[in-house]
Residue, then its C-alpha position, 0 to 999 in steps of 0.5 A: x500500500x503506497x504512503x503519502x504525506x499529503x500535509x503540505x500540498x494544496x487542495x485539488x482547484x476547479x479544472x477550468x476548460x480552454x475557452x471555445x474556438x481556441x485552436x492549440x497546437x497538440x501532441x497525440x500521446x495515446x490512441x486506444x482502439x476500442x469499440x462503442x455501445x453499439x460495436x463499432x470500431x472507435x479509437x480513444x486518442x489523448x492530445x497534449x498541448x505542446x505550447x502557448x498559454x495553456x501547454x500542458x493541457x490534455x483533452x481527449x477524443x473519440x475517432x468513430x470508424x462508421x460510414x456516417x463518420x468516415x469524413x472526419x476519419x478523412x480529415x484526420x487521416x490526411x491532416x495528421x496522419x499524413x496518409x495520400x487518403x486519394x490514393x485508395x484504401x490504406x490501414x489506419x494504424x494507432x501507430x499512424x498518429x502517436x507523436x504526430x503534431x496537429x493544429x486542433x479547435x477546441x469547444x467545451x464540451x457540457x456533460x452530466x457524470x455517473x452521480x449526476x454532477x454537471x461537468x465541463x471539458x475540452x474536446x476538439x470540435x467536430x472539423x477542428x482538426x488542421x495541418x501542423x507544419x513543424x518543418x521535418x520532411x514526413x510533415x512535407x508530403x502525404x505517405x502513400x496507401x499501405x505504408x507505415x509511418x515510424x512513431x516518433x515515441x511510445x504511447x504516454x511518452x512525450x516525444x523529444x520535440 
């Protein structure tokens, strides 16, 4: 069982969202293939603010792999992932996004938890996904259908940029 001495550390403050419309620049430290309600494929991906006045920040997002869904899993293909999306089919791989950098629109995003208190969070709007261009070459030019983009570190890592 861990041992804590919590005596000289502050009480938890009320978490306070990033304001709606602010786009921030993110890091992609986890994507977690799982299924929905309904069995559909979906990823869980955490983003990381890299940074400006709210770097640190994380916020999450859910990737749904439906047909009704399947122009945001286009936009983000293409726009982080950095995937050739008109080249033909291609395996969208977890791998695809981890360290991948991307200019992202947040909203706050309004919801009632388990024991019935109302919480307030971020989460990136629906088309709010956009190109981040940090100079290095694979951030120059879509990767062809079929290939596999090396991660630039493992999930829950920061990568070293």
């Amino acid at each position: 069982m861990p041992r804590c001495d919590v005596r000289t550390v502050d009480e938890a403050a009320d978490f306070t969202p990033i304001p709606d419309g602010t786009v921030v620049c993110c890091t992609c430290d986890e994507v977690n293939p799982k299924k929905t309600k309904n069995g559909e494929d979906m990823w869980g991906i955490k983003w990381t603010v890299v940074s400006g006045e709210h770097e640190g920040r994380s916020f999450y997002d859910n990737l749904v792999f439906t047909e009704a869904a399947m122009n945001r899993v286009k936009m983000v293909a293409k726009r982080v992932a950095r995937i050739d999306v008109d080249a033909g089919p291609f395996d969208f791989e977890p791998t695809h996004l981890i360290g991948k950098r991307a200019q992202i629109e947040v909203m706050i995003d309004e919801y009632t938890d388990k024991d019935g208190k109302k919480r307030r969070n971020n989460k990136p709007s629906y088309a709010g996904y956009d190109y981040y261009n940090d100079g290095a070459p694979d951030d120059e030019k879509p990767v062809q259908k079929n290939t596999t983009i090396k991660s630039r570190g493992p999930a829950g890592v920061k990568p070293p940029f």
